[in-house]
Each structure stands twice: as C-alpha cells, then as structure tokens.
N, C-alpha and C positions, 0 to 999 in steps of 0.2 A: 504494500500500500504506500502511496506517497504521499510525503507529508503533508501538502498542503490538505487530503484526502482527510486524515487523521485529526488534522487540525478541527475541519469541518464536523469533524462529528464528535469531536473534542465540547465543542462550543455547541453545537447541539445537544449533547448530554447536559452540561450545565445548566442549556436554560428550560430541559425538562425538570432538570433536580427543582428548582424555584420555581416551578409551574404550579400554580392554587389548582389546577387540575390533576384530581388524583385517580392513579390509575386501580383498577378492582379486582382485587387480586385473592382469593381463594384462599385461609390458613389452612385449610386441607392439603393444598398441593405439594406432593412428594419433594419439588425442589424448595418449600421454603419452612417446612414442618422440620424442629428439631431433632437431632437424633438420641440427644440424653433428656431426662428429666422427663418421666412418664408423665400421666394426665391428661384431663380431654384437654381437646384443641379445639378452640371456638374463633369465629370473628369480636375482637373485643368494639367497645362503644365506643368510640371519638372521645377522650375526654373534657371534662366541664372545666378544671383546672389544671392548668398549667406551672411548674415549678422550672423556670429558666435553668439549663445545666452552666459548668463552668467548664464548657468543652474546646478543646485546641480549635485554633482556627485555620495551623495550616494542613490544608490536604494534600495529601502527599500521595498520586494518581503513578500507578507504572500495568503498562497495558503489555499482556501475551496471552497469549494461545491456551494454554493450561487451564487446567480448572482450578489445580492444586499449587500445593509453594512451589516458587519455582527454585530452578536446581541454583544448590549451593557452594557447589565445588568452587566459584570461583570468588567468592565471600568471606570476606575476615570479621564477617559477624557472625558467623554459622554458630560460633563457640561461644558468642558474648563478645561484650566491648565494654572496655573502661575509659572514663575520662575525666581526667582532672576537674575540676568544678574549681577549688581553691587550692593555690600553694599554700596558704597560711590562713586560717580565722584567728591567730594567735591566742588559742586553747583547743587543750586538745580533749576528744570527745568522748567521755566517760558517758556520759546519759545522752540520750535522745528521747524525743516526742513530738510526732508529727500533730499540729493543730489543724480543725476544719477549713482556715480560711490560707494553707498552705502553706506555710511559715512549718520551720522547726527548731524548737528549741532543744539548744544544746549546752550541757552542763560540764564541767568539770571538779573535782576539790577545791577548794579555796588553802588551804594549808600548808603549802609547797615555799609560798612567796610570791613572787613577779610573774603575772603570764604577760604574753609578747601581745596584746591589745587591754590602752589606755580607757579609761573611762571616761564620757564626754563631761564637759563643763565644772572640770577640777573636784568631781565629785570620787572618794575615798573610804573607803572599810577602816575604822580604827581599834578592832577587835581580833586582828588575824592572829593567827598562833604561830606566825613564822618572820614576820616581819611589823615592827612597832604602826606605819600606815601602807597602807598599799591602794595603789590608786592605777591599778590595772583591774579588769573587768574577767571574771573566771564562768561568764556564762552568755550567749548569744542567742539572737534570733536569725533563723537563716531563711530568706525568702527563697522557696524554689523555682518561681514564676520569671524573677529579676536575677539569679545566682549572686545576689547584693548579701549581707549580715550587718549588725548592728549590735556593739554589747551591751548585756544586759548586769542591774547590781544584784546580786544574792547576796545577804548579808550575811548567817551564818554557811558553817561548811558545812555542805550536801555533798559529802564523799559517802561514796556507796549508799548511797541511799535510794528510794524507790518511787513510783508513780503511776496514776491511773488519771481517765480524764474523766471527768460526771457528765451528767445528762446535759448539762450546759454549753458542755465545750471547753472547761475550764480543766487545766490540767492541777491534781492534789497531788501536791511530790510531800511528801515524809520522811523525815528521821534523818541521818547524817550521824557526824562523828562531835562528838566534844560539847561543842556550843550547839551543835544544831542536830545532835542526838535525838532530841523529843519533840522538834519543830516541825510546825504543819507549814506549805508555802501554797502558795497560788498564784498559779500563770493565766489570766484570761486573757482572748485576741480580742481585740479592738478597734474600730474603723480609723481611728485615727492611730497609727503604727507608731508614732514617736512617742506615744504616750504610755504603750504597753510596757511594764515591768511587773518584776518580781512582788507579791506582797507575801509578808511574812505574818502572821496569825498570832495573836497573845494567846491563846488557848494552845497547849501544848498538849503532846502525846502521851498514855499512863506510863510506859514504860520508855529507855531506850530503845532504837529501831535503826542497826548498825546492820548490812546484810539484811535487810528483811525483804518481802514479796507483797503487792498488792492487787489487790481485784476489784473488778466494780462489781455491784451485786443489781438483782432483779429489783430491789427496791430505790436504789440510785444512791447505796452508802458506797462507802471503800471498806473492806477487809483488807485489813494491813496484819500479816502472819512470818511468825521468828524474827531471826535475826542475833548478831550473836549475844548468847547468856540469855535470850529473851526463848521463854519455850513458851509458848500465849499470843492470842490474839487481841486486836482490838477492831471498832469503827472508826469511821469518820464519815459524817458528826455520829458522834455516837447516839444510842436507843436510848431514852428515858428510862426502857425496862430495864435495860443491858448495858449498864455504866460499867465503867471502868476495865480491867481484863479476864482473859479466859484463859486458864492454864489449861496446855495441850500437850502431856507428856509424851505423844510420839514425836517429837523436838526435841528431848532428850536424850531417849531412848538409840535416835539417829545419830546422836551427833560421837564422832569416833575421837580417842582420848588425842590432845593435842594438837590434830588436825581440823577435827568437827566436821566435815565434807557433809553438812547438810543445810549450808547457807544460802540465803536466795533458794529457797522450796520453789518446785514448778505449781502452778497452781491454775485450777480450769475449771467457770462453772459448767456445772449438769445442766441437762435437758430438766433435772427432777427439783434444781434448785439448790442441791445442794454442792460441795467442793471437794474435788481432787485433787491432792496434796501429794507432792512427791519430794521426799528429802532422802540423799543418798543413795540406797538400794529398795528401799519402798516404799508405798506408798497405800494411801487411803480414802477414804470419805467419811466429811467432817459435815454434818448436820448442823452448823455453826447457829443457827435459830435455839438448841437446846444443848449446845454443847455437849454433843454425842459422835462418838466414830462410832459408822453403820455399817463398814465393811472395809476390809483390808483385801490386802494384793498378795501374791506372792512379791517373792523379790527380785529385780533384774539381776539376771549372770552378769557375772564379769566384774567390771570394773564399777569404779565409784564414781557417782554421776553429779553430784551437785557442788557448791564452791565448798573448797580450793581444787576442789579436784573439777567439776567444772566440765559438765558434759553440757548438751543444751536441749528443747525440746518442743514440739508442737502438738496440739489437737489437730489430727488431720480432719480436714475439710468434712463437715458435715451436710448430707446432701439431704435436703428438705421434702419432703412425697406431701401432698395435700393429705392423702390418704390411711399417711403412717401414722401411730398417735405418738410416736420418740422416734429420732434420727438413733442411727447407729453412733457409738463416741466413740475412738481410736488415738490412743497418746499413742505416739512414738517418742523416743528418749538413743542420740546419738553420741558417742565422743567422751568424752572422762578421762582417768586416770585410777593408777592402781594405788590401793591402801599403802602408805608408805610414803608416794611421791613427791608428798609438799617436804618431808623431814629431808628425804633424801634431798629433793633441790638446793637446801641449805649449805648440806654438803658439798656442793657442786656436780650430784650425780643425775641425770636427767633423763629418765626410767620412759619407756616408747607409751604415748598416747592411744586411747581406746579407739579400735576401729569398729568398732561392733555399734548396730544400732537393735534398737528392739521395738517391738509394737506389740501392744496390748488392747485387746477392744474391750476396753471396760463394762460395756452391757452387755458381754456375754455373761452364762449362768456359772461358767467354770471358766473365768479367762486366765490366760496363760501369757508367756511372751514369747513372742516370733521371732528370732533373732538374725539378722544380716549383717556384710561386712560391707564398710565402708571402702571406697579405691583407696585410701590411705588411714591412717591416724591420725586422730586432731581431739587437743583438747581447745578450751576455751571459741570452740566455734560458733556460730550465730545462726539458726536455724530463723526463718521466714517462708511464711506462706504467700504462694505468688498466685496474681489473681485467675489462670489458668488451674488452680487444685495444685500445679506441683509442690513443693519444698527445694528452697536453695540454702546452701550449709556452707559458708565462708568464714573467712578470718580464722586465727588462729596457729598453733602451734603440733609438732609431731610431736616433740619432746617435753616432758616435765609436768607442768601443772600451774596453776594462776598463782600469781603473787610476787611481789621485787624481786628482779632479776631469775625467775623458778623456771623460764621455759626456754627452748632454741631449736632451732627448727621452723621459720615461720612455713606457714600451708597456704600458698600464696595461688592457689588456683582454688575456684568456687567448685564444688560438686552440687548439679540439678539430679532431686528424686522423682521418679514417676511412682505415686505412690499404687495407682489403679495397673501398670503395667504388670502383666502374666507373666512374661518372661523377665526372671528374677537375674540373669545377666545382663536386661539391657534396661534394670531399674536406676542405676547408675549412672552420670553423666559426666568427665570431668570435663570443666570451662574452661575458658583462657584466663591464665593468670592474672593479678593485680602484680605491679614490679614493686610494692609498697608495702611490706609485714604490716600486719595489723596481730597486737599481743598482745597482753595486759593490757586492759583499760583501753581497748577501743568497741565501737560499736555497728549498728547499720539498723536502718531504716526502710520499709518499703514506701512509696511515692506515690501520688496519684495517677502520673503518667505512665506505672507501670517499673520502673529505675527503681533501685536498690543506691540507696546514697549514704556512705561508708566513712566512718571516720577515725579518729586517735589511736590510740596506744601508747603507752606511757608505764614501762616497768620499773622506772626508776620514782626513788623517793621526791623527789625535784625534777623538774624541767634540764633535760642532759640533752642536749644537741652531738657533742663530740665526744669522742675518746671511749664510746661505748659501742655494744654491739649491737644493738636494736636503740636507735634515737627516738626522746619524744617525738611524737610525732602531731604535725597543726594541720596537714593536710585532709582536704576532704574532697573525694571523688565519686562517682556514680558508676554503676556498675549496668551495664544493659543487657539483659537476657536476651537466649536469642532469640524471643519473639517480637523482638524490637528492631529486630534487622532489617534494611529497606527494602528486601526481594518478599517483605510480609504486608508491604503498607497497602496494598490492597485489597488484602483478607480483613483489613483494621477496621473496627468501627468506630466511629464519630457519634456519640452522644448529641442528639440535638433538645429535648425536654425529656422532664420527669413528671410524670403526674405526681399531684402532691394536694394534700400531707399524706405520707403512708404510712399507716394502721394496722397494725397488729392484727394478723389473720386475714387484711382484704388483699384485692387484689389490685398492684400499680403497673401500667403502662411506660415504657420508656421510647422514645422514637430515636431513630439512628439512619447515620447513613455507611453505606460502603464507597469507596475509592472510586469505580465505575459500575457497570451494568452487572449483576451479577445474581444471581441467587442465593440469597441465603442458608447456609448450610452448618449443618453442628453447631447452633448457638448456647450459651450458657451466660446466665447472670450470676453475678459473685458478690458477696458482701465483705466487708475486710474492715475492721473499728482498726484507728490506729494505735498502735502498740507504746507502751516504755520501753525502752531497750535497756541494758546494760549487764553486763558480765555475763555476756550470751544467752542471757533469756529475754525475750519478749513479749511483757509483761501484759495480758487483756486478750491477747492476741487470738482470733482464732477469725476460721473463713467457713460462711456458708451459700451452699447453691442452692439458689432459688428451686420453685417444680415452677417449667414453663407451662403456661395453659394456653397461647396463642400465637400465633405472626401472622404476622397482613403488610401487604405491600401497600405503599399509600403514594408511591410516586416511584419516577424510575429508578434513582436510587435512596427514596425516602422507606424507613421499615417500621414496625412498630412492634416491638415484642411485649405480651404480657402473662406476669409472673407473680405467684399469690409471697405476699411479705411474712416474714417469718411468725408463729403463729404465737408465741412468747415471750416475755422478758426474761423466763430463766434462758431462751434459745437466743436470744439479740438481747443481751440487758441494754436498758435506754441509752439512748447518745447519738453520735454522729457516724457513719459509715459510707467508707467509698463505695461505689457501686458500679461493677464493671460487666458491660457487655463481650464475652468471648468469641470471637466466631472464627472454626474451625481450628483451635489452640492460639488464637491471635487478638489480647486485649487491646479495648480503647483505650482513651484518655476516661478513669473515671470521675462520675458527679459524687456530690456528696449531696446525706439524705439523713435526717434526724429521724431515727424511734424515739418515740416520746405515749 
C-alpha cells in the first residue's frame, strides 16, 4: 500500500473514532465477547453518568497484518526496559506510597544527618539524633505525570516504619525509631501541590511500632501489627470498645532468639473479614474483632521468610465470579534466608539466599504448600502484582540477608511469574537487568501507566557514596514490563470514561478505545489499591479481576466493557483503586475509582 493510501485511511479512521455516530455492534459476537471471566453477556445501557478518566492522550497507532503481537526478535523491549527517571532526589528510598492524584511519596530515616536535598525557605528539624540542626529534607513528593519532586518536612524519624492509605486518600504512616517510635503522621494530596506536607498527630500510638505491618480494614480503620519487642496489635483511630492493645503471642512464639526473622509480618484481609498473618515460617488467622486465632497453617519448608531474613510476598490475584459466594485466596511467599544468616553476616560470612517460592491457597479444607524454585536466589526482593495477574520479583541480593553491610551479590535482573501458566518451566521469566543494585533499604512501586518505579538502597549507617561496595544510592528509575513495548501499542487500550460512582455489588461500565480497527479480544479489568512498600513487602497490596458481563462496540474504534464491582469491603476495603482494562495481556493507562 502507498502511503499517501494509508494516510487516507489513517484520517479516515480518526474521524470515524469522533463520529457521534455509533456503530451496533452485537456483545454476543465471537470476535468481541471475552474469553476469561464467565457470566452472561448482555448489551449494557448507555450510561446516565459519567466519571471523566485521567487517561494518556498520546496514541500510539502501529499498523500490520497480524492479528496477534507482532514478532519480537528484533526488540530490546521483549525482556523489559529500564530508564532512568532521576540521577538524584537527594534521598534515598526506604518507603514509598503511590497517592490517587499521582504523586508518590517517598521517605527515608531522618537519623543519619545531611541528605543531599535542602529544605525550601531556611526551614530546619532541631530535634535530629545525629546532627545538633539539619536543614536538609529526608522525604519527597514525586510527581509521575511531570518526572519533577519537591521535599517534603517529616519531623520525627520514620525509619522503618509502616503505612496504609484510608478511604480518603490520605496516606497513615506509623511508628518509626526513637522520637517517632509511637507517632501517627499524615500525608493528604491537595489541589494546590505546594501546600501538601507532612502533618504529624499529638495523639500517639499504645505501644512502640519499630518493624511493624499495617492494613486497612472493611470498616476504614488501620490495623497496625508487631514490630520489634511489640507482640500486639493496635487501631487507628482506635474503637471506643477496643482501646488500647491486643497481645498476640504468635509474635513471640515467631520470633527466633537474636535474630527474631518475624518483623514486618505479611498481612492480607479475607474475603470473610478476617486477617492472614505471616511471621517467619507461619502463619495464621486472627479474628482481630474478638481477638481470637481461628486457624493456623502448616509451616513453609525451607528457609526463613520475614525481616532480617526477608523473603517477600503476594495475595495472588483474586478472580471475582458474580456467581461465586468467596473468591479463591492464594498467598504465595518467595526468597529469605536460612536460620543463622543475619549472625553469620556479622561475621563476614554470607550464606546463599532462598530460591524457593511457595503457595498456599488458604481456602482450601487441608491446605498445604506448593513449592517452586526460583531462576536464582534472592533475599530482600520486592514482589508486585502487575495489572495483567502476573507477579514481578526484583531488587535484591543472592547472598546474606537484610541489615548494615549483611548482603552481596546484588540480583540485578527482574524475574516475571505467570502465576495461571501449566507449564511449571515456562512459569518463570528472567528480564533485562537494572545496571543499579538495589539492597538494603531500597524499594519499588507499581504506577498507573503500568511502570514499576524503583528506588534507594542504603546499607550503610550514613549516607557512603565512596570507598564502599554497594553506594547509597539517590537514584530513581522505572522499570517497563514487556507489555509496555511498542510492537504492543496496539493491543493497548485507552481508557476514555468511567461510569460512576461504583457501588459495591453493581454493575460499572468503562468505555475504551484501541490503536486502530480491531476487534476486541481476551479482555480483563483489574483492580490494584496502591500499596506501602518497604523492606520488600507491599503493604495493602492485592489485585482483583473483575467477572465481565458485557462489550459492545459503540464506534469504530470506541468499546464499552461492563463488569459487576467487587461485591465487598472485606473483598475491596474502601478507598481509591487503579483500574485497568487488559486486552489480550496488554494494559492501558489506568483510571482511578473510589469504593466508598
């Protein structure tokens, strides 16, 4: 065809896509009916209201012959692609938390002394524990939209500490070391950006909350659980019935003499409301309403899975049936270290990292663990759920286990799981490397565009640039799966509205388009709340799949899918969620959509 040819029908397509004439198009029809996610298929109703998305605007068109991806041999995204975002935010990134309106804020200790970004308008901390004033800034806001940041003041130190965001939007980070041990903070986004900062709360925590874990619950509190010396839970804001703390001696019982490897517990609510708690090698359910364990696990083989030994972990993807009255639950738990590791690192010996991953479907009657091997070893790696169902597992180390100077070996290539895949040798993926160790005390993030945005590390007690073997690290870079590769932008869909508000059990409409003329094919909606990250867990974290009940063609490349909302707040506790249309393993840009 020649191009003036192509042109023409280039520009013809376009001004069908923007035609108020729509064309009628059958959800029955074999090429635009789903092929996952049972349930009828109807023509859904035009909707009454409309919820504008906040979807990319460039389209990204590449036209061939194929139906399917086309070939990638000659692609240096096949594997992934990394790219720099910043040389430097001047801190390096111990905590993360993606907010609804796109910004992520990024934390570090305040304890060290100087980080390499000043605070605006000679504004200073006079409280630090390492320096008499310090008038650098130990925590940011990073806009993803602009690749711009901005520091932010934390007043006391929020080293290792934790965070969930509420129905609001509002992200409650907890606890820290010393001064900011039993301190509650709050980060809310704000239309006017220069104004957002830290606020810190006179109402403190019952106990300290050094290593602890938090969760948002069906009611819209936070469950804040361990942490070290702390074996109990608490709220926030707490219950009038249920003041102060809950002793929970499986916190003790886990924790191993000297080492303790059951800090930062994995934690995930149930379909039934109540909490899975994993510290170490087991794990259980805590009926936290009456402070009762209702059921325990066996224990995972192998190695030791939580900090310092520092494996990481996901609820895999929970796929929603109208029909079903509980989704299936599946933790998996990958990566750790063997009993001993953190003593031995002391010594300078640095004992090989757990390659073993396990999965457990908790609602089964007798559940067990499954066990698989990782293409390599790694402790301290970063599990994320990606809005396709996979899991991607980066950052980290082969050798040692978490903590100053304790590991070597960074694992400088991402491994993609297919968790659905049959064939258990090609469940496995390795990616293209990052050229940048990420170890102690760095993190990652999933995005709304779909990126994995990756940052710090920092083994040393201070801020060490030279004369070491793993340097602090300020950089922050983006990682691109390779659904993100440009021989896919055509499978891509473009978010164009949401219906809204969506409600708990109804059912919402999204309209989308594709690159060119195509038929819709293997579609999936996905839902993803944005996570805390830190010391390889990702805290709230979990992904569910819509059940599709319709598509309809509304224009030549206008679509409109609809999908019933999850039927729960023990299944979606309240808040804000991306929401990403898949089609044929290839995500859009997703919208975000408040349960409430």
């Amino acid at each position: 065809m020649e191009f003036k040819n192509l042109s023409f029908y280039f520009l013809f397509a376009l001004f069908l896509l923007f035609s108020t004439f729509p064309l009628s198009f059958s959800s029955s029809s074999s090429s635009s009916s789903p092929k996952q996610n049972g349930g009828h298929r109807q023509s859904p109703s035009l909707p009454n209201s409309i919820i504008q998305s906040s979807f990319s605007t460039s389209f990204d068109f590449k036209f061939s012959g194929q139906a399917g991806p086309l070939d990638q041999k000659n692609s240096d995204h096949r594997n992934g692609k990394w790219i720099l975002l910043q040389k430097s935010i001047g801190v390096s990134a111990m905590h993360m938390q993606l907010l609804h309106n796109n910004k992520v804020v990024i934390f570090d200790r305040t304890d060290f002394g100087a980080s390499n970004l000043s605070l605006p308008q000679g504004q200073c901390r006079y409280n630090d524990e390492a320096i008499r004033v310090d008038c650098t800034a130990h925590s940011i806001l990073y806009d993803v939209a602009t690749n711009t940041y901005r520091p932010l003041m934390v007043t006391t130190d929020v080293w290792c500490s934790s965070g969930a965001v509420n129905p609001n939007g509002t992200l409650i980070q907890t606890g820290g070391y010393h001064a900011g041990e039993r301190k509650i903070r709050l980060f809310s986004p704000c239309n006017n950006d220069e104004h957002c900062d830290w606020t810190e709360l006179p109402q403190n925590l019952t106990v300290k909350r050094w290593y602890s874990s938090d969760h948002i619950l069906p009611d819209g509190r936070v469950i804040i659980v361990g942490g070290r010396r702390a074996f109990s839970y608490e709220f926030f804001p707490q219950n009038s019935q249920n003041n102060g703390i809950f002793y929970l001696p499986f916190l003790k019982e886990t924790t191993d003499p000297k080492e303790e490897n059951n800090l930062y517990p994995f934690l995930y609510l149930l379909p039934d409301g109540n909490i899975y708690i994993f510290a170490n090698q087991r794990s259980i359910v805590l009926d936290y309403v009456n402070n009762k364990i209702i059921r325990e696990f066996p224990p995972i083989p192998g190695e030791k899975r939580t900090y310092p030994a520092t494996g990481s972990s996901v609820m895999l993807p929970m796929k929603l049936v109208a029909s079903a009255s509980s989704p299936v639950v599946e933790v998996m738990v990958c990566g750790g270290a063997n009993g001993g590791a953190f003593s031995q690192a002391e010594k300078g010996v640095f004992l090989p990292a757990s390659r073993t991953c396990g999965r457990m479907r908790i609602t089964d009657p007798d559940p067990v663990w499954v066990m698989e091997d990782m293409p390599m070893g790694r402790v301290m790696p970063d599990m994320l759920l990606l809005p396709t169902g996979d899991v991607i597992i980066l950052n980290g180390a082969s050798k040692g286990t978490a903590g100053w100077e304790s590991a070597i070996d960074p694992v400088l290539n991402p491994v993609l799981y297919k968790p659905n895949e049959l064939d258990l040798s090609k469940r496995f993926t390795v990616l293209k490397p990052s050229n940048i160790p990420r170890m102690y005390h760095s993190a990652a993030t999933l995005l709304p565009d779909g990126r994995i945005v990756v940052g710090g590390s920092n083994p040393h007690i201070r801020y060490n640039f030279t004369g070491v073997q793993y340097p602090t690290e300020l950089s922050l870079e983006a990682f691109r799966p390779p659904y993100l590769a440009p021989e896919h932008s055509h499978l891509r869909p473009s978010i164009l509205t949401v219906e809204g508000p969506v409600s708990y059990g109804q059912k919402f409409s999204i309209t989308f388009t594709l690159g060119f003329y195509q038929p819709a094919k293997e579609l999936m909606v996905s839902m993803i709340p944005p996570s805390f990250t830190t010391h390889s867990f990702a805290m709230n974290q979990r992904l569910l799949i819509l059940d599709v009940v319709g598509v309809q063609r509304l224009s030549l490349f206008a679509q409109k899918i609809t999908v019933c909302a999850p039927p729960s707040r023990n299944i979606a506790p309240p808040g804000y969620y991306m929401v990403f249309v898949v089609h044929r393993g290839v995500p859009g840009h997703s919208s975000w959509i408040r349960m409430q």
